[in-house]
C-alpha positions in Angstrom: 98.3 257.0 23.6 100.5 257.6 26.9 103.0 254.7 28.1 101.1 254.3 30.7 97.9 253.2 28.5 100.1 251.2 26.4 101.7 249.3 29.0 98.2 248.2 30.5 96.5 247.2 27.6 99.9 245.0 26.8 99.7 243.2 30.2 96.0 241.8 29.7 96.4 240.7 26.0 100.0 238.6 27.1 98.2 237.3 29.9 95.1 236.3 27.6 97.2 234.9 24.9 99.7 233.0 27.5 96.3 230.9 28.9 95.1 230.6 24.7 97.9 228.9 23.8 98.2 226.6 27.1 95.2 225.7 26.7 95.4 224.9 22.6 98.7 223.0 23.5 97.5 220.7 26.5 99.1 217.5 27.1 100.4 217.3 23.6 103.9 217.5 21.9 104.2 220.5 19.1 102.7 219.7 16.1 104.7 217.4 14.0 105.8 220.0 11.5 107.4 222.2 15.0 108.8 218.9 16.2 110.6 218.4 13.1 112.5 222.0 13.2 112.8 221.5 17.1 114.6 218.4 16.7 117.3 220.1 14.6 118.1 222.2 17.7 118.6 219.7 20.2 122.2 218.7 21.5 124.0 221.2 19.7 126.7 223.5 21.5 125.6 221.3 24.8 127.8 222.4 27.0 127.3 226.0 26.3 123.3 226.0 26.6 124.2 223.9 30.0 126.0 227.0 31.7 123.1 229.3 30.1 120.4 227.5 31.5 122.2 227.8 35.3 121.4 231.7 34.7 117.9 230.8 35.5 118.4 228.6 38.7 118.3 229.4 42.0 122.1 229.2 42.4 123.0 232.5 40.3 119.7 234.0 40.5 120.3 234.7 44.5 123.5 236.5 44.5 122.2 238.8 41.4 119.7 239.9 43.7 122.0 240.5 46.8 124.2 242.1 44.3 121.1 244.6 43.3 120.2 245.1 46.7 123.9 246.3 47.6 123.2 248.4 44.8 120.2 250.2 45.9 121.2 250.7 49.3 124.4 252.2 47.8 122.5 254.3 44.5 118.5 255.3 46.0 117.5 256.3 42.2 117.8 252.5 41.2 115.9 251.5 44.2 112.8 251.5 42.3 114.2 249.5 39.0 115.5 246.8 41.3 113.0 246.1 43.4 110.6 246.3 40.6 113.0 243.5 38.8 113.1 241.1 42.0 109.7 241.3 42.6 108.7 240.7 38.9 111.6 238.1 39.0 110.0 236.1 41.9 106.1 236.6 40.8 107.8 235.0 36.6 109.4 232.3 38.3 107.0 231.3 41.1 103.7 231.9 38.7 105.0 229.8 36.2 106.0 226.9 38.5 102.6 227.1 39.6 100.9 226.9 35.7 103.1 224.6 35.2 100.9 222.2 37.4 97.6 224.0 36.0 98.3 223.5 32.0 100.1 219.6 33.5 102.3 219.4 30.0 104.9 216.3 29.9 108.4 217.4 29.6 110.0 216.3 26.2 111.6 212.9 25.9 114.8 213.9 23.7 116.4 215.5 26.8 120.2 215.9 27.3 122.5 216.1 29.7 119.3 216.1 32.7 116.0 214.7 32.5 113.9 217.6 34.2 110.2 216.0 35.1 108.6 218.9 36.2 105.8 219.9 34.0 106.9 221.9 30.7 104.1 224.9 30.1 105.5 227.3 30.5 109.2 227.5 30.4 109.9 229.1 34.0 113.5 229.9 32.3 111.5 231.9 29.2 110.0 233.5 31.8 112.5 234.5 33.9 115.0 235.0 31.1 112.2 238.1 29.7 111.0 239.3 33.4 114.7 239.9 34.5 117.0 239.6 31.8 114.9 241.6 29.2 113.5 244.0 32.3 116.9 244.8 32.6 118.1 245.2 29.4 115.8 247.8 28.5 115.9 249.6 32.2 119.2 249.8 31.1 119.0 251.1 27.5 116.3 253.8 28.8 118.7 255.0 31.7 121.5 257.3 31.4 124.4 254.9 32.4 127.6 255.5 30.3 127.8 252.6 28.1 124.5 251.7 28.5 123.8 250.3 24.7 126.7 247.9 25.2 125.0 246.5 29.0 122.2 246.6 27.2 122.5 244.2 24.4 124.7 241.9 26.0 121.4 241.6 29.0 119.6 241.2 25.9 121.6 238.3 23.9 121.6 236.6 27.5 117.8 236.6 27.5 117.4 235.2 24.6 120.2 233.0 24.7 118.7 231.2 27.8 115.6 230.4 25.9 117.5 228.8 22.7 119.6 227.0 25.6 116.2 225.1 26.7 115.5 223.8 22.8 118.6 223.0 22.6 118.8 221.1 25.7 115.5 219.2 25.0 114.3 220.7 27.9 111.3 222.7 26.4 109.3 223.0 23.4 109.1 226.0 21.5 105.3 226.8 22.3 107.0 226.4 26.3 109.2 229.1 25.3 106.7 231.6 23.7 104.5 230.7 26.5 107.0 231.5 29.7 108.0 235.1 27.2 103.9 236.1 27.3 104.3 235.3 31.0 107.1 237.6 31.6 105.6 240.3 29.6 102.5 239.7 31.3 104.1 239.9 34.7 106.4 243.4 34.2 103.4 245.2 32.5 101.2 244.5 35.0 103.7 245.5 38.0 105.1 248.8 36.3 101.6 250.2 35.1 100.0 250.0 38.6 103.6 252.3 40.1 103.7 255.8 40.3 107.2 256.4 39.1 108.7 255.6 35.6 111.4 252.4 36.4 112.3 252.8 32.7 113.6 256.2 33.4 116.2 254.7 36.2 115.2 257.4 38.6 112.4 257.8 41.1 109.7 260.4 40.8 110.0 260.5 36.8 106.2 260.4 35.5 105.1 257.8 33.4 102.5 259.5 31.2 
């Protein structure tokens, strides 16, 4: 099977199981057994999930992508990578904003440190934390940048480490997590399957069969 097959059947089956489990969650809270580990999470290391989730507002997320554009005007064989990651960045964050409103899932009511009332499914940080962070980490780990395992797993602890700061703010569930990661994957399959060139390869023209 080529990557290119691969990457087009992943897209569709996130995408189907992303509306599946909105739809299965609703309006509801996490089943009580889910709430019960959930809780355990909450207000722990506060302070340090607070500067985590900032990595997915509008406030870092801007100069990150001035700082990528520098970079492609300044390297043309990342040019495809980062516009692929902005544009994958802004369809993540703006697509699950507007699900958000479709699935119409009450935020939690243990919150800490800021009451968000925007609707919870799915987590536009999960989201944004797999189509960018994630993207990057393995654009990274694929490319032939020296040092590019270290860059690569500390993109990837970042990622993941924005989504535990959401539980642990009381700011999501854990199905809004999973939920915003199937939107992510949904959202970078889709966009690199329909391009001619390989982003993962971190240079233009590279086939992706």
């Amino acid at each position: 099977m080529t990557r290119r097959v691969l990457v087009l059947l992943i897209g569709p089956i996130a995408f189907v199981l992303f509306l599946a489990l909105g739809r299965a969650v609703g309006a509801q809270p996490d089943p009580a057994w889910m709430l019960g580990v959930e809780k355990n999470w909450v207000d722990h290391s506060t302070l340090a999930a607070w500067w985590l989730t900032w990595f997915g507002f509008a406030y870092v997320l801007a100069p990150l992508c001035i700082a990528l554009v520098v970079v492609a005007i300044r390297a043309p064989q990342w040019r495809w990578p980062i516009v692929v990651s902005i544009v994958a960045l802004v369809i993540a964050w703006q697509g699950a904003d507007l699900f958000q409103h479709f699935f119409a899932r009450p935020r939690r009511l243990d919150w800490v440190v800021k009451h968000e009332t925007a609707f919870s499914y799915p987590s536009s940080h999960a989201a944004i934390a797999t189509a960018f962070y994630l993207f990057w980490s393995v654009l990274i780990a694929r490319s032939a940048l020296p040092g590019r395992a270290v860059y690569a797993v500390i993109l990837a602890i970042l990622g993941f480490s924005i989504m535990w700061a959401r539980l642990a703010l009381g700011a999501h569930y854990l199905t809004d997590i999973v939920g915003g990661v199937l939107w992510g994957v949904a959202v970078v399959a889709a966009l690199t399957s329909i391009l001619p060139t390989n982003v993962f390869e971190g240079r233009p023209g590279a086939s992706l069969e």
